[in-house]
C-alpha positions in Angstrom: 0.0 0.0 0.0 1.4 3.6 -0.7 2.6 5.2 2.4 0.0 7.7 3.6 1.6 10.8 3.3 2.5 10.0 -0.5 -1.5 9.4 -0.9 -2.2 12.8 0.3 0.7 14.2 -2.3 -0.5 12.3 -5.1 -4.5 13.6 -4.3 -3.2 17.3 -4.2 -0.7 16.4 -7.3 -4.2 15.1 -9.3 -6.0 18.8 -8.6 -5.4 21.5 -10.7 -2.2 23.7 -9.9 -2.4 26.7 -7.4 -0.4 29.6 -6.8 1.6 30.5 -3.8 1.6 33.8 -1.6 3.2 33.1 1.0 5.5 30.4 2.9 5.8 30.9 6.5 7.8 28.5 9.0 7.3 29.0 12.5 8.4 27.8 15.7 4.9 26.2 16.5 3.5 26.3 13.1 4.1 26.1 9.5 1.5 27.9 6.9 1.2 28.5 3.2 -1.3 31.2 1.7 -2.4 30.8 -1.7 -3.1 34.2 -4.0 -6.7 33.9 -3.4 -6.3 34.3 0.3 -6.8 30.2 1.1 -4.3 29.2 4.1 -3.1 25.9 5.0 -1.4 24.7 8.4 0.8 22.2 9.8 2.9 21.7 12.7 6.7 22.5 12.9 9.4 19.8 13.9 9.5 20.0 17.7 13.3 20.3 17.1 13.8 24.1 16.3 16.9 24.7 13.8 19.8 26.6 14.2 19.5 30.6 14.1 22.5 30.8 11.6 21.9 28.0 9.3 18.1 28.2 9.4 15.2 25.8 8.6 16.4 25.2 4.8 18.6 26.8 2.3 15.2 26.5 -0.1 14.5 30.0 2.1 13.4 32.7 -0.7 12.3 30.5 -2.8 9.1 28.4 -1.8 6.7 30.9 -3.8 8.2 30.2 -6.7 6.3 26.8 -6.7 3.0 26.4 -6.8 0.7 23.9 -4.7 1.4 20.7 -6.6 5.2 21.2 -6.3 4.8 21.9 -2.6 3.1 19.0 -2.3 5.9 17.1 -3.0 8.2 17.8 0.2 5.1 15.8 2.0 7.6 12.2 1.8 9.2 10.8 4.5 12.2 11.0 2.8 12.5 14.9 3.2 13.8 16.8 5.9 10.9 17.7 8.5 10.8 20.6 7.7 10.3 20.4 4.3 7.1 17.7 4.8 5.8 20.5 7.2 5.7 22.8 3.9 4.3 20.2 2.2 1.4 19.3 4.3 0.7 22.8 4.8 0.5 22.9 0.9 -1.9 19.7 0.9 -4.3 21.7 3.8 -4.4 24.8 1.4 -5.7 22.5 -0.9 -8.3 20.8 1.1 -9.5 24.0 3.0 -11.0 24.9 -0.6 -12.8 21.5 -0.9 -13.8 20.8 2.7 -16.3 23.4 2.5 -18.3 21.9 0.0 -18.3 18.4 2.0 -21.4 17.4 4.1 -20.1 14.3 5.6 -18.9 15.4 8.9 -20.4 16.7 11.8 -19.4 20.2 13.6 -17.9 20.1 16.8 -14.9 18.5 19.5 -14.4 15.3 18.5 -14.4 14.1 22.4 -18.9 14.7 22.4 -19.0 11.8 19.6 -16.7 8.9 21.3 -18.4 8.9 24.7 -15.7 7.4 26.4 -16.5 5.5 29.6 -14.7 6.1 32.8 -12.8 3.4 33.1 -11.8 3.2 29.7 -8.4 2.5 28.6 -7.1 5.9 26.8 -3.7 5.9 24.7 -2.7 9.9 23.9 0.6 10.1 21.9 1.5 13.6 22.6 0.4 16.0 25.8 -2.6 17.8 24.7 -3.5 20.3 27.5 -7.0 21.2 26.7 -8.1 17.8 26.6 -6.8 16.4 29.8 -9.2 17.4 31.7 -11.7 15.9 30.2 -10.1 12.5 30.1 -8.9 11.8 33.4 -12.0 9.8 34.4 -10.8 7.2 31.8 -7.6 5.3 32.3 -5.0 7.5 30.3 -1.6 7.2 29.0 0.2 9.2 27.1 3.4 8.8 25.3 5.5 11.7 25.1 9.7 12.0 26.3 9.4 15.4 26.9 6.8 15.1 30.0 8.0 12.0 31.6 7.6 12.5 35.6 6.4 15.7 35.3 2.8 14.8 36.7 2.1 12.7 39.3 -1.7 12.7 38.6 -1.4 11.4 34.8 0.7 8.2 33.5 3.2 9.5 31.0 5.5 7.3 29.7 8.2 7.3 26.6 7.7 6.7 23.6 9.8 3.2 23.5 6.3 2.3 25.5 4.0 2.3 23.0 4.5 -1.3 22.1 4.1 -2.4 26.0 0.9 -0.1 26.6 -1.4 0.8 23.1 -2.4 -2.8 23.0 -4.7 -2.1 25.8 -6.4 1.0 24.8 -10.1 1.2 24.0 -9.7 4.4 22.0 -6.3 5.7 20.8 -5.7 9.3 19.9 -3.0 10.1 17.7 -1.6 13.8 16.4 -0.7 14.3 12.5 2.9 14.8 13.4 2.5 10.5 13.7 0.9 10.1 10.0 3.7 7.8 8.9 3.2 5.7 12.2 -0.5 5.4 12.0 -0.2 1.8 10.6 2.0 0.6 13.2 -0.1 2.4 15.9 -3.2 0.3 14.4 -1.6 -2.9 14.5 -0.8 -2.6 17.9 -4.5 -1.0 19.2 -5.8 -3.5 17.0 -8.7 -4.0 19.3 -9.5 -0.4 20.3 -12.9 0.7 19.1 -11.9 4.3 18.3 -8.9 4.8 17.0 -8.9 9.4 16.2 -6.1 11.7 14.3 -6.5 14.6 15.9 -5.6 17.8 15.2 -6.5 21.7 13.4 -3.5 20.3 11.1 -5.0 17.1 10.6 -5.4 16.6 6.6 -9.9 16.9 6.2 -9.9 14.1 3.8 -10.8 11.5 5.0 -11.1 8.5 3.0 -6.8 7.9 3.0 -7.1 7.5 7.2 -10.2 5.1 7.3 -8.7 2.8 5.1 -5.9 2.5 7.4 -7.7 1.9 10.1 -8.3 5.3 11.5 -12.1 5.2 12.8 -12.2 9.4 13.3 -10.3 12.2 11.7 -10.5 15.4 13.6 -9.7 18.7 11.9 -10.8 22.3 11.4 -12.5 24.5 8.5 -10.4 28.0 8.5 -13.2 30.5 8.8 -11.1 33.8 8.6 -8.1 32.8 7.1 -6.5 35.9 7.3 -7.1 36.0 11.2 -5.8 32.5 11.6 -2.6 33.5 9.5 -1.8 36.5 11.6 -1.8 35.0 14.8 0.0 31.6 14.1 2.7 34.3 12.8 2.5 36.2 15.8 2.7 32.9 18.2 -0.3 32.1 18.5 -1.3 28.6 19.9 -4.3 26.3 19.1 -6.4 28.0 22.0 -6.2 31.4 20.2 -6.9 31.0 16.5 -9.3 28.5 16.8 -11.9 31.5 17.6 -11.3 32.4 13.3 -12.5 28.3 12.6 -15.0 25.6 12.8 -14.4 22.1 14.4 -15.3 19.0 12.4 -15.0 15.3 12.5 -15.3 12.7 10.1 -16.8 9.3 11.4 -16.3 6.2 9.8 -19.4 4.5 9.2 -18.6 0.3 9.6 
């Protein structure tokens, strides 16, 4: 099966060309505007690059291509950075189409799953707004940069996964993982839910449920401009989300 990140190249690749405007790497976020004012988003490598040599030496240069070039750096065998330009791309893309969609339904993904307390929970990654909401269940998440740091929450490495998602009743899972869903779902294989999760999360659907994923989790940019300003100026999750719409797709067994 192709890898899931060269699916979504290849879908944006099939569309029709767009132009670029703009090409902006942050430290928390990467965008790309299109001329007509569309903007796309993805997540920056955790790993922030040196000051001197920068992200890439492609630095300048990124509007000279237009959508289905971009689309290209989304391959794992690019440098992060590069497949965070390239995803961005692919969500530029789908923001146009995603509005013309009727197959989701608008809201937090966490009011569809009804989790039980009690429930066996794998999180990779820390996602502070939704702890709250799922300490009733059993959780674990899976992230090396908040190991021991709460006494309240079981956070284990990475190099866990294997020991722990076998047991999990619903697994949630950031884009940042795409090329590790399949592993993921072989190992969850009997969790009923298995969610990507995130505003970067690509809204198309159909490439994730055929790998397993049961719910993909995203966001319909509402004010793109707003959106764009504020991931430049910092801006986390809890912020721009005010300028966009949540939606999950469900797949229907």
């Amino acid at each position: 099966m192709t890898s899931l990140l060269d699916e979504l190249s290849s879908y944006v690749a099939s569309k029709p060309s767009l132009r670029v405007d703009l090409v902006f790497i942050g430290q928390g976020f990467t965008a790309v505007r299109l001329v007509d004012g569309g903007v796309g988003l993805a997540l920056s490598p955790l790993r922030r690059f040196d000051t001197c040599i920068g992200a890439t030496r492609l630095a300048g240069s990124f509007t000279r291509y237009n959508t289905r070039e971009l689309a290209r750096f989304l391959s794992t065998s690019q440098p992060a950075h590069l497949r965070s330009i390239g995803l961005a791309a692919v969500n530029a893309v789908l923001q146009k189409e995603v509005k013309d969609r009727t197959d989701f339904v608008e809201g937090d993904f966490l009011k569809f799953l009804s989790i039980e307390p009690g429930e066996n929970v794998a999180m990779v990654d820390y996602y502070t707004t939704k702890i709250e909401f799922l300490k009733d269940s059993r959780l674990t998440i899976f992230d090396d940069r908040f190991v021991g740091k709460r006494k309240d929450i079981c956070i284990v490495p990475m190099s866990e996964v294997s020991k722990h998602m076998p047991r999990a009743d619903v697994v949630i899972v950031p884009p940042a993982f795409m090329e590790r869903i399949e592993g993921f779902r072989m190992l969850a294989s009997k969790a009923r839910h298995f969610v990507v999760v995130h505003p970067t999360t690509p809204p198309l659907p159909e490439p994730f449920f055929k790998r397993g994923v049961t719910v993909v989790a995203s966001m319909i940019v509402v004010e793109p401009e707003q959106v764009l300003k504020h991931v430049m100026e910092g801006a986390g999750t809890t912020l721009f989300k005010r300028f966009c719409r949540k939606i999950a797709f469900m797949r229907k067994d």
